[in-house]
PDB file of N, CA, C and O in Angstrom, chain B, residues numbered from 101:
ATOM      1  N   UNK B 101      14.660   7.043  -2.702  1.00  0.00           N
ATOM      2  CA  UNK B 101      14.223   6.975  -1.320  1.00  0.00           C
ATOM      3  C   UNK B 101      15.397   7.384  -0.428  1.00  0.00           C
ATOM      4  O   UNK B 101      16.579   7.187  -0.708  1.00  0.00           O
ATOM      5  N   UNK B 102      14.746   8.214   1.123  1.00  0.00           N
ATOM      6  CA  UNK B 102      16.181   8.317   1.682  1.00  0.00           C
ATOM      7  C   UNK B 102      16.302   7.652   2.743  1.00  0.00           C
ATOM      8  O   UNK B 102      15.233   7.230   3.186  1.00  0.00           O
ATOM      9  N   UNK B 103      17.585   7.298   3.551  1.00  0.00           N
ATOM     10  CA  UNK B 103      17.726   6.586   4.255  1.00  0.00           C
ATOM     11  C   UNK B 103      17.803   7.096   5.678  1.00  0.00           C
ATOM     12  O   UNK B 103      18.353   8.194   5.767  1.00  0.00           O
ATOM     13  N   UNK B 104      17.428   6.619   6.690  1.00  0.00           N
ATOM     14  CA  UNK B 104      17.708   7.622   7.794  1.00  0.00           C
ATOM     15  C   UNK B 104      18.116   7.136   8.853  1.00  0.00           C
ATOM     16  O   UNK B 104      17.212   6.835   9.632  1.00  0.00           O
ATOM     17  N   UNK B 105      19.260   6.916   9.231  1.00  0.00           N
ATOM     18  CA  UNK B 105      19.961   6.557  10.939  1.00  0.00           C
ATOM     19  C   UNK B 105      18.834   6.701  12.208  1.00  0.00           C
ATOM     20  O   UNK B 105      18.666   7.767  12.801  1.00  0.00           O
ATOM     21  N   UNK B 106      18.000   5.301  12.564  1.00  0.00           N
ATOM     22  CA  UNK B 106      17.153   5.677  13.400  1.00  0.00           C
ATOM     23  C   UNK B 106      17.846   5.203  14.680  1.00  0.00           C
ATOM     24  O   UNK B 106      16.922   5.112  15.488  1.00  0.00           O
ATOM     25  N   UNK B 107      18.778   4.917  15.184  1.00  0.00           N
ATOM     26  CA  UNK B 107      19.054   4.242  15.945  1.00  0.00           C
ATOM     27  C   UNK B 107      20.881   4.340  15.957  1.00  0.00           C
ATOM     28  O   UNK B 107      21.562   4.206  14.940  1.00  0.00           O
ATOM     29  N   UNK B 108      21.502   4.635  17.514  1.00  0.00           N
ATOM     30  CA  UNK B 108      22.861   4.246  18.251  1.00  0.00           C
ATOM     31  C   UNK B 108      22.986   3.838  19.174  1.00  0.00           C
ATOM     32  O   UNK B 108      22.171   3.798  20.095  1.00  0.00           O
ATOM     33  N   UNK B 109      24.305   3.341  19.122  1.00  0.00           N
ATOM     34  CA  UNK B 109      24.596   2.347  20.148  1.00  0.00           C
ATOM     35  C   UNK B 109      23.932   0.690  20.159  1.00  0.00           C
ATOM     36  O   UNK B 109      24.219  -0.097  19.257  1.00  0.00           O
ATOM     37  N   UNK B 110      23.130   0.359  21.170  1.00  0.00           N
ATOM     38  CA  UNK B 110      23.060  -1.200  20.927  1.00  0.00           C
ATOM     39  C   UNK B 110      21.776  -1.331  20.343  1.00  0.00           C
ATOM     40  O   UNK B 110      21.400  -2.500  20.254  1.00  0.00           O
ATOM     41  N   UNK B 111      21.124  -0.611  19.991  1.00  0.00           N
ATOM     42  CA  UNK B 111      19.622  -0.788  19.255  1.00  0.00           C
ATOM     43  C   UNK B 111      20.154  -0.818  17.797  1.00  0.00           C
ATOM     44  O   UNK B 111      19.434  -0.455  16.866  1.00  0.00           O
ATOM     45  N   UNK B 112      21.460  -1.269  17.604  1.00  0.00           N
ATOM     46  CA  UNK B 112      21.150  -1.200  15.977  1.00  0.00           C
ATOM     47  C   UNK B 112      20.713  -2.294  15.260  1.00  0.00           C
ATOM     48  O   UNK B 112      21.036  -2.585  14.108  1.00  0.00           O
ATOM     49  N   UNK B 113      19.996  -2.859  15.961  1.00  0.00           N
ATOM     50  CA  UNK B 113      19.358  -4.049  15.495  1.00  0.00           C
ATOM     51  C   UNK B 113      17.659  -3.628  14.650  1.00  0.00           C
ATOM     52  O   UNK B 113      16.999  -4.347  13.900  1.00  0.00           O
ATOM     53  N   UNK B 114      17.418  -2.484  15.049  1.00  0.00           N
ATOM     54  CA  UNK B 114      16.259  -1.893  14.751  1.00  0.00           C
ATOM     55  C   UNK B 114      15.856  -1.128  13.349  1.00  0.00           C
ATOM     56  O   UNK B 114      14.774  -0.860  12.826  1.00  0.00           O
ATOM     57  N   UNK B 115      17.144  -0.914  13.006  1.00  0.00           N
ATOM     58  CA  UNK B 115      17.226   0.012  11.778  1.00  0.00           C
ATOM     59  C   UNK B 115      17.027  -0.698  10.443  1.00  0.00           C
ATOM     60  O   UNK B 115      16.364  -0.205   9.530  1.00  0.00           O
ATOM     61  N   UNK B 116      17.833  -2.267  10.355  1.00  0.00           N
ATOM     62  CA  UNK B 116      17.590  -3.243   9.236  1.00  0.00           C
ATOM     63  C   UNK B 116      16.008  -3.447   9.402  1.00  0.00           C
ATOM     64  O   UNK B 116      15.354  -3.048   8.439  1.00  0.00           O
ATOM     65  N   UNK B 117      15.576  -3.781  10.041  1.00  0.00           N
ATOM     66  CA  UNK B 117      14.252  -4.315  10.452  1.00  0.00           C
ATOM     67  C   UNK B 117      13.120  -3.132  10.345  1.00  0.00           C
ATOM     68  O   UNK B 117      11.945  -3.411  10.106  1.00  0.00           O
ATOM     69  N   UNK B 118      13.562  -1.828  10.535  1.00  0.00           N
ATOM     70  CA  UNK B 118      12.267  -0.650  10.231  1.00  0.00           C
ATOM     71  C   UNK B 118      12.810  -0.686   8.992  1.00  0.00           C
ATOM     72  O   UNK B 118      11.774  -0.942   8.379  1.00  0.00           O
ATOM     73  N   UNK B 119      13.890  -0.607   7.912  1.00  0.00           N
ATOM     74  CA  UNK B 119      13.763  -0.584   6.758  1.00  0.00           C
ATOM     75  C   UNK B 119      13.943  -1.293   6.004  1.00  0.00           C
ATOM     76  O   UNK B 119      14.824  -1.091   5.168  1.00  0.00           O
ATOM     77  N   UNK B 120      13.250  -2.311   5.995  1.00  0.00           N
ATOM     78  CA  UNK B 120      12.815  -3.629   5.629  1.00  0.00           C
ATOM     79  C   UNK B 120      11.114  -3.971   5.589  1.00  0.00           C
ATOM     80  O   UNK B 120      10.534  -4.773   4.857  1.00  0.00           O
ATOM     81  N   UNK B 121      10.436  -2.901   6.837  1.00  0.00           N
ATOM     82  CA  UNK B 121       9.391  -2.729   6.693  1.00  0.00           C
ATOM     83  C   UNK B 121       9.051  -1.414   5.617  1.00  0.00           C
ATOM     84  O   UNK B 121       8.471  -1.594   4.546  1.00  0.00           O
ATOM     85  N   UNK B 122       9.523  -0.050   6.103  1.00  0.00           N
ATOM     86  CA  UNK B 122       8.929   1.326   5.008  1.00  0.00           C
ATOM     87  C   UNK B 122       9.948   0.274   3.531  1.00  0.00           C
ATOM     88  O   UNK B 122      10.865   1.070   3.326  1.00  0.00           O
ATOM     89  N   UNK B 123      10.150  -0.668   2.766  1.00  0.00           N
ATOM     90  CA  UNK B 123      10.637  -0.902   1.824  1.00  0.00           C
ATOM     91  C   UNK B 123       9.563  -2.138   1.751  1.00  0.00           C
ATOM     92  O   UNK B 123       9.099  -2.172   0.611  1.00  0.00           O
ATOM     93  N   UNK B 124       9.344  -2.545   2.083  1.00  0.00           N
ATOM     94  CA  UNK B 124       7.956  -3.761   1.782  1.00  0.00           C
ATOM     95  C   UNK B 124       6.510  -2.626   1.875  1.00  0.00           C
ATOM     96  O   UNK B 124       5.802  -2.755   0.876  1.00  0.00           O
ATOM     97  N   UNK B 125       6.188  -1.985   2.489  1.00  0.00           N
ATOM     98  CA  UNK B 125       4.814  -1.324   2.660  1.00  0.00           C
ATOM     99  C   UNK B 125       5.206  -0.020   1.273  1.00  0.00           C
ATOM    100  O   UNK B 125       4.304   0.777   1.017  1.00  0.00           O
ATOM    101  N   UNK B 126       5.978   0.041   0.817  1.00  0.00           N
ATOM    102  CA  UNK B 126       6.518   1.133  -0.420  1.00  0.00           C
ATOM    103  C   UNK B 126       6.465   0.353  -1.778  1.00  0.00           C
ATOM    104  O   UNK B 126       6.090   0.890  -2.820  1.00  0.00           O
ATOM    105  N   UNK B 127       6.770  -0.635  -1.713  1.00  0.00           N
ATOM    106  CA  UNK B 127       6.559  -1.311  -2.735  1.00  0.00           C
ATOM    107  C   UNK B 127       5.398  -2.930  -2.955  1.00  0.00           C
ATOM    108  O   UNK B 127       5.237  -3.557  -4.002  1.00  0.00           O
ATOM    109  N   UNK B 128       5.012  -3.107  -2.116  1.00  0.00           N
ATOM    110  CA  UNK B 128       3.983  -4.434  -1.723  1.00  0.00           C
ATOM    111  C   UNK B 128       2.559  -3.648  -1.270  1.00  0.00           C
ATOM    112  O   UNK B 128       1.461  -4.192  -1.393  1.00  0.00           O
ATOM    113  N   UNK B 129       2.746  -2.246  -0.712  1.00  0.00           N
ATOM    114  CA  UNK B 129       1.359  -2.294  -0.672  1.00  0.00           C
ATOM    115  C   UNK B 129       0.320  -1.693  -1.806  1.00  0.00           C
ATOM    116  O   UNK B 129      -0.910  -1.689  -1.785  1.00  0.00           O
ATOM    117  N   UNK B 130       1.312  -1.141  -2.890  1.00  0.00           N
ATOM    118  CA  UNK B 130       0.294  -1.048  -4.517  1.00  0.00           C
ATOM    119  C   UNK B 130      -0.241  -2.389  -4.828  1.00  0.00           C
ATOM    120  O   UNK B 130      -1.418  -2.726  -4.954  1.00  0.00           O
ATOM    121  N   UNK B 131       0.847  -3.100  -4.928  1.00  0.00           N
ATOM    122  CA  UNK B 131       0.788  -4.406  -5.506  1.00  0.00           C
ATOM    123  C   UNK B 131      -0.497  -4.795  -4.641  1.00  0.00           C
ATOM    124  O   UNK B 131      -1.338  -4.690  -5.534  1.00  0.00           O
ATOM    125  N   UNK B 132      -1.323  -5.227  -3.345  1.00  0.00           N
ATOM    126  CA  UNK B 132      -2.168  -5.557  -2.775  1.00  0.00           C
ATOM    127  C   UNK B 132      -3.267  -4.820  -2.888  1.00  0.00           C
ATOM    128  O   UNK B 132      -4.381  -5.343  -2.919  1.00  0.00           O
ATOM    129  N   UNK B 133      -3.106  -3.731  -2.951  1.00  0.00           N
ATOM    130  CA  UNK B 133      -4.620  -2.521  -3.296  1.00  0.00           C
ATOM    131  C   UNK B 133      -4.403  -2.915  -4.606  1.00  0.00           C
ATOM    132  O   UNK B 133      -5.482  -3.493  -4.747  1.00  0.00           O
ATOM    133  N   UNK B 134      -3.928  -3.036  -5.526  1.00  0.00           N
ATOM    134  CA  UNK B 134      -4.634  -3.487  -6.912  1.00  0.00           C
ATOM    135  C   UNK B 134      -5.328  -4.718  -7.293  1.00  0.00           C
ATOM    136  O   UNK B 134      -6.141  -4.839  -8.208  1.00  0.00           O
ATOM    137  N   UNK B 135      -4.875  -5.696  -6.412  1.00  0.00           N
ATOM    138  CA  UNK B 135      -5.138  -7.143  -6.215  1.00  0.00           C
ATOM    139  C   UNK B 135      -6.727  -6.970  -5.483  1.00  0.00           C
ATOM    140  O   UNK B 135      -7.757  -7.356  -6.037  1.00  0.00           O
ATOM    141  N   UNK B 136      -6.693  -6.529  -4.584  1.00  0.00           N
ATOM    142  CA  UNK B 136      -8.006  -5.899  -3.806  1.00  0.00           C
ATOM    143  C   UNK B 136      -8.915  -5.204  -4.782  1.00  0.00           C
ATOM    144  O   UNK B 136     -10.011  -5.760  -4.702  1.00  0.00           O
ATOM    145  N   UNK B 137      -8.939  -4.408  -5.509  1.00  0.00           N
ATOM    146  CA  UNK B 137      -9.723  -3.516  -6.070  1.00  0.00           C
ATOM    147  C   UNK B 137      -9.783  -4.451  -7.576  1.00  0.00           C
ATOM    148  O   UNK B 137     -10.774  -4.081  -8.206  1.00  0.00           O
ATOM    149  N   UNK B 138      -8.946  -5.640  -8.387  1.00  0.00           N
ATOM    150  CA  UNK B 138      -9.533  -5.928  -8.894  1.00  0.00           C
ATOM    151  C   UNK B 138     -10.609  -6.981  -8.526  1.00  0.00           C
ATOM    152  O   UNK B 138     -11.521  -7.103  -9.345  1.00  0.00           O
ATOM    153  N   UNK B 139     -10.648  -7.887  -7.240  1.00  0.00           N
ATOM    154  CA  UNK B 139     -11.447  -8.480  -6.349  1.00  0.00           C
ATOM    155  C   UNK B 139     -12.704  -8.032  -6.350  1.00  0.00           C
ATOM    156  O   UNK B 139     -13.770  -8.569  -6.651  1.00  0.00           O
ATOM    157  N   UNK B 140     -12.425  -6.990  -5.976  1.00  0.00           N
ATOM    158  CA  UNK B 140     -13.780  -6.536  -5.338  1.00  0.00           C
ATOM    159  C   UNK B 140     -14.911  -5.803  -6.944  1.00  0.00           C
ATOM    160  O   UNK B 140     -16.104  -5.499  -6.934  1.00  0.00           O
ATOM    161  N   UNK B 141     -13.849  -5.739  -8.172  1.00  0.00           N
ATOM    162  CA  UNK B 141     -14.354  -5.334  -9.440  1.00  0.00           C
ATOM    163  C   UNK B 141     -14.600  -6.815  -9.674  1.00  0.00           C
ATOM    164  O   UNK B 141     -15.464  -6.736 -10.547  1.00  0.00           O
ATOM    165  N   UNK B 142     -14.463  -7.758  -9.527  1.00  0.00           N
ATOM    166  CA  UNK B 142     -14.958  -8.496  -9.768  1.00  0.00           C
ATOM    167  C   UNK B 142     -16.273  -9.133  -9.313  1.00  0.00           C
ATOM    168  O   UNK B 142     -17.176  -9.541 -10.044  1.00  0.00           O
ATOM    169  N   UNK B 143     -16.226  -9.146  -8.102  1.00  0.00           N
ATOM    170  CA  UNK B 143     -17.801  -9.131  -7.307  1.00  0.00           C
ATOM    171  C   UNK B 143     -18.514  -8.191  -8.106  1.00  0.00           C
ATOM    172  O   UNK B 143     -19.503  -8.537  -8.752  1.00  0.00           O
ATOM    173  N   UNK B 144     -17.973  -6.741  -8.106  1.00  0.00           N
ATOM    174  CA  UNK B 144     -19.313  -5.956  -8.550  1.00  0.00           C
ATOM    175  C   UNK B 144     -19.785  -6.572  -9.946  1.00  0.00           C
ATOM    176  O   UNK B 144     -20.957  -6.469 -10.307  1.00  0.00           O
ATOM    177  N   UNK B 145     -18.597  -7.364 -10.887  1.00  0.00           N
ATOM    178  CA  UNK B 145     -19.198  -7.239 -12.609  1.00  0.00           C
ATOM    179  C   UNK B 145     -20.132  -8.868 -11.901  1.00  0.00           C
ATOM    180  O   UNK B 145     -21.233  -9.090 -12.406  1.00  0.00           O
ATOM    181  N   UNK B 146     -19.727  -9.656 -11.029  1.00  0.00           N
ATOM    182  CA  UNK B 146     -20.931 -10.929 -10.847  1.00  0.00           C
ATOM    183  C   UNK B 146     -22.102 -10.545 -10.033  1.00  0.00           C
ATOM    184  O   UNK B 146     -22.829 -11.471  -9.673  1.00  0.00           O
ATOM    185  N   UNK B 147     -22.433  -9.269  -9.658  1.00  0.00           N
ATOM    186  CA  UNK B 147     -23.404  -8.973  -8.412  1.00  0.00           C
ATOM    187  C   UNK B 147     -23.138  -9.841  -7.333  1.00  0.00           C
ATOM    188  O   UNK B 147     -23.953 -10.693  -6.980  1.00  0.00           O
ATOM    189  N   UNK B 148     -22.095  -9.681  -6.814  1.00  0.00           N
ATOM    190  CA  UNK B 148     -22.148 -10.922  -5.461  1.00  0.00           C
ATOM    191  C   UNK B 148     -21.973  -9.918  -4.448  1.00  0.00           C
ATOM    192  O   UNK B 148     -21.341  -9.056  -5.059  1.00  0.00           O
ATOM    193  N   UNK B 149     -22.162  -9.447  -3.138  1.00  0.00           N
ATOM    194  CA  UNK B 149     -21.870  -8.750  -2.477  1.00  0.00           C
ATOM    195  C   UNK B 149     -20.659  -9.152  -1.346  1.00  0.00           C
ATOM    196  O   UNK B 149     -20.561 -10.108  -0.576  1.00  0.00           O
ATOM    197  N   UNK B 150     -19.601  -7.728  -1.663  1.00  0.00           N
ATOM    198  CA  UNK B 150     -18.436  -7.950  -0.871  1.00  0.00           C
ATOM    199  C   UNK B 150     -18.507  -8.366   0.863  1.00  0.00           C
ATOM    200  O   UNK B 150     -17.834  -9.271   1.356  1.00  0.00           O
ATOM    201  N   UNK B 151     -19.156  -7.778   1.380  1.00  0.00           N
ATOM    202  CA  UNK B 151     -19.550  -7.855   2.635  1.00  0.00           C
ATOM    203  C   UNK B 151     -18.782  -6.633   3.633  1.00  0.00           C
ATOM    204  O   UNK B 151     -18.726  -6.590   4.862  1.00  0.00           O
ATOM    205  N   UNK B 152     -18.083  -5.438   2.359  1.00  0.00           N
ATOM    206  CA  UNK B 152     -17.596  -4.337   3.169  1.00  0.00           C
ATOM    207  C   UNK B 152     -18.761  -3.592   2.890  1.00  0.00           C
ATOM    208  O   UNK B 152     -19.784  -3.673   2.210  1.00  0.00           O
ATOM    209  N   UNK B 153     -18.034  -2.610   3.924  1.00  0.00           N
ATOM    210  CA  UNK B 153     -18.803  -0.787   4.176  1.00  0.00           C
ATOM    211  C   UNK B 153     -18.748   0.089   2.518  1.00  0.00           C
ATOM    212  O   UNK B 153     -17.904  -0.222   1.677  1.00  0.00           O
ATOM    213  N   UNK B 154     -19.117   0.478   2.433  1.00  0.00           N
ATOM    214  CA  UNK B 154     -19.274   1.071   0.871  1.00  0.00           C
ATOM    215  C   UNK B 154     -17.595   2.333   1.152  1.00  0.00           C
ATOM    216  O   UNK B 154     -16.707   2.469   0.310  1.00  0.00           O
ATOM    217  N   UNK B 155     -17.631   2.916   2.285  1.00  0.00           N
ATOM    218  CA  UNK B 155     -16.716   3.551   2.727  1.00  0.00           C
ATOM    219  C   UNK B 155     -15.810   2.731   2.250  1.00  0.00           C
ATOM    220  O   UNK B 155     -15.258   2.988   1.180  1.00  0.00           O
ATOM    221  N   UNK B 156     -15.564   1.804   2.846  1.00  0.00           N
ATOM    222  CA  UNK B 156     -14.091   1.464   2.927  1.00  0.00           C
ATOM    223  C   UNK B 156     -13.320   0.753   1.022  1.00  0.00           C
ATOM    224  O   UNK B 156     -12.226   0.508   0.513  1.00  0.00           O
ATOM    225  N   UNK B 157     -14.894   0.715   0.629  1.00  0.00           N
ATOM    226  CA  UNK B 157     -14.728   0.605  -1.194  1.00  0.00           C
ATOM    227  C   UNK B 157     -14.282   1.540  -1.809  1.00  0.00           C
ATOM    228  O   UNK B 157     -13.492   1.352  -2.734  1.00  0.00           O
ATOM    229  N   UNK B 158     -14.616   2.558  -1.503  1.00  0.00           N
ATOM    230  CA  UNK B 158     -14.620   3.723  -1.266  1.00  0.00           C
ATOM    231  C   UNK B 158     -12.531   4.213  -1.225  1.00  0.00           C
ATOM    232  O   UNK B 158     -11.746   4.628  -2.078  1.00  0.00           O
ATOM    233  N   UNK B 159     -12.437   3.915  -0.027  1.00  0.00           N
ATOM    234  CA  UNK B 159     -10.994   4.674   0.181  1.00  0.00           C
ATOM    235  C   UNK B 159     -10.092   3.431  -0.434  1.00  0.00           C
ATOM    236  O   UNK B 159      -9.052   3.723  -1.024  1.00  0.00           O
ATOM    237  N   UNK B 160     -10.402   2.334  -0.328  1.00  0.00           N
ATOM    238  CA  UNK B 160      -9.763   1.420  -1.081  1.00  0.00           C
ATOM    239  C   UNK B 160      -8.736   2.126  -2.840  1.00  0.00           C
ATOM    240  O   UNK B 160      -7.656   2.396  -3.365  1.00  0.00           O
ATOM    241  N   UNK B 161     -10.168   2.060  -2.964  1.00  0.00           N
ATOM    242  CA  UNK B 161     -10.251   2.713  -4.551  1.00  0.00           C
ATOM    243  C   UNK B 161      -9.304   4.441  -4.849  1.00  0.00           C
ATOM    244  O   UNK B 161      -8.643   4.791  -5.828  1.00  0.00           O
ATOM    245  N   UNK B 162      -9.626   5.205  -3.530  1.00  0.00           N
ATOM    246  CA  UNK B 162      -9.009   6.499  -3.579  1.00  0.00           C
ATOM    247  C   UNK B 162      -7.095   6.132  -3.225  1.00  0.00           C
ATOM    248  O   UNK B 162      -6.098   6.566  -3.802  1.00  0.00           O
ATOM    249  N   UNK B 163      -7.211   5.318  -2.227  1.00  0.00           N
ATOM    250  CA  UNK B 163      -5.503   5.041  -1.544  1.00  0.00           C
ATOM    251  C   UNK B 163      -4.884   4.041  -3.463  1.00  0.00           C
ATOM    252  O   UNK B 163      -3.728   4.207  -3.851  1.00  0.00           O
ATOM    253  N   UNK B 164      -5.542   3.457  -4.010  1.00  0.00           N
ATOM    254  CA  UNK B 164      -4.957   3.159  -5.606  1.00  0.00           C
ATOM    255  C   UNK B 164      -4.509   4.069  -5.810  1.00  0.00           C
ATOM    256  O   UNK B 164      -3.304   4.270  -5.658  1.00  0.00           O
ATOM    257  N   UNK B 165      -5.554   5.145  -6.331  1.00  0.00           N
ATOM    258  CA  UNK B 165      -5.284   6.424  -7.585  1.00  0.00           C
ATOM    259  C   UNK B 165      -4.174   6.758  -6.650  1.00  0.00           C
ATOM    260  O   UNK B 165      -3.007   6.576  -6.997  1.00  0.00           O
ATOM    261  N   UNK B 166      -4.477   7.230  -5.504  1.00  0.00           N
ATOM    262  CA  UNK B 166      -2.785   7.882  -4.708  1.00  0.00           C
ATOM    263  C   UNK B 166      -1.767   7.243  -4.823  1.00  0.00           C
ATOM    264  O   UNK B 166      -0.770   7.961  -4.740  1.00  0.00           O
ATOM    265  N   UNK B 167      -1.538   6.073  -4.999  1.00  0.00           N
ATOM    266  CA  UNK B 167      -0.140   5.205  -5.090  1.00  0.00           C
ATOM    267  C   UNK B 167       0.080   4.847  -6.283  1.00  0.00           C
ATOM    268  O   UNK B 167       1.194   4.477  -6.655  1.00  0.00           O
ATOM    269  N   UNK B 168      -0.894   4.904  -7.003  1.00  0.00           N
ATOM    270  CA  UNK B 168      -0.343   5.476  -8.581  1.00  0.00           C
ATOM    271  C   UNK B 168       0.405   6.440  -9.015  1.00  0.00           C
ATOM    272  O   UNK B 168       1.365   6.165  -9.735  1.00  0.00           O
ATOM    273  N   UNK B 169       0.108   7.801  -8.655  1.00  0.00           N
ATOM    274  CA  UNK B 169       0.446   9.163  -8.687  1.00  0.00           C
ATOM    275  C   UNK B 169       1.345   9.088  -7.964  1.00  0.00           C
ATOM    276  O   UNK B 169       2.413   9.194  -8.566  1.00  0.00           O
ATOM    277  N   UNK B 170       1.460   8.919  -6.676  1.00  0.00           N
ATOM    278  CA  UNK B 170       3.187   8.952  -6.324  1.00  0.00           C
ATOM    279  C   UNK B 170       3.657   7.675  -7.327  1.00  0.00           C
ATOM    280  O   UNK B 170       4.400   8.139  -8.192  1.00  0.00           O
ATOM    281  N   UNK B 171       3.500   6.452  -7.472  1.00  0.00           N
ATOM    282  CA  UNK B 171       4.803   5.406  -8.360  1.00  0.00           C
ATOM    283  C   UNK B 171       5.373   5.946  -9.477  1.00  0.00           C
ATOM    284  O   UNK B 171       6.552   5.899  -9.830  1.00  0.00           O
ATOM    285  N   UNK B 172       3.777   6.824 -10.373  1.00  0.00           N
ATOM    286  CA  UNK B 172       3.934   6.847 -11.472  1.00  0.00           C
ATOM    287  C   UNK B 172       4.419   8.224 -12.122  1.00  0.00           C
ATOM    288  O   UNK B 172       5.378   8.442 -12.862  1.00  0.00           O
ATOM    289  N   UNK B 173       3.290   9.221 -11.523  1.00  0.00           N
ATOM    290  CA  UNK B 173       3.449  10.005 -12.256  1.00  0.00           C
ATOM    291  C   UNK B 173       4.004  11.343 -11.259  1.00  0.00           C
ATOM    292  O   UNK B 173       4.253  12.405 -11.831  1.00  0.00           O
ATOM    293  N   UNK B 174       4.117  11.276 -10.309  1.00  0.00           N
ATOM    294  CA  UNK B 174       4.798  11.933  -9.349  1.00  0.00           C
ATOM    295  C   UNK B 174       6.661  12.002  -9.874  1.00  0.00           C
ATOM    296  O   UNK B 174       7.182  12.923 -10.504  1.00  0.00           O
ATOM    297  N   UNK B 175       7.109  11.170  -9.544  1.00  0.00           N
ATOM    298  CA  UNK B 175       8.557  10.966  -9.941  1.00  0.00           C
ATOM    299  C   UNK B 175       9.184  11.536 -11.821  1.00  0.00           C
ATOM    300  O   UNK B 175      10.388  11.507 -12.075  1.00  0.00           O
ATOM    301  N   UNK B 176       8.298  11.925 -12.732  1.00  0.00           N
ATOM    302  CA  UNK B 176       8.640  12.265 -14.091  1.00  0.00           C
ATOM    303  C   UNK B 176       9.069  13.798 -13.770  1.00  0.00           C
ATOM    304  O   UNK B 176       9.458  14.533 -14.678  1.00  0.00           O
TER     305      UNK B 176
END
């Protein structure tokens, strides 16, 4: 990952704190779309209904496969 100087002078209070966020949403948000998508595989194997948009099951499921492919197989 690269690092990038967002901030001089007295705002450097901003720079720990934005990368602290792109370093939690880079690595915490696979971890939660998988947690999510096995959830919601679970409703579907009990027939219980999620109470989302089929859409948003939908991109749920597509934003996985993408953060797979960049974690996984992007970087070889």
């Amino acid at each position: 990952m690269r690092g990038v100087h967002l901030s001089t002078g007295m705002n450097d209070m901003i720079v720990p704190f934005s990368s602290a966020i792109v370093v939690l949403g880079w690595f915490v948000a696979p971890v939660l779309t998988l947690v999510e998508n096995i959830y919601l595989f679970w409703l579907f194997i009990r027939k219980q209904d999620s109470g989302l948009p089929a859409w948003r099951i939908i991109a749920t499921l597509l934003f996985l496969i993408a953060q797979i492919f960049v974690h996984f197989i992007l970087p070889a």
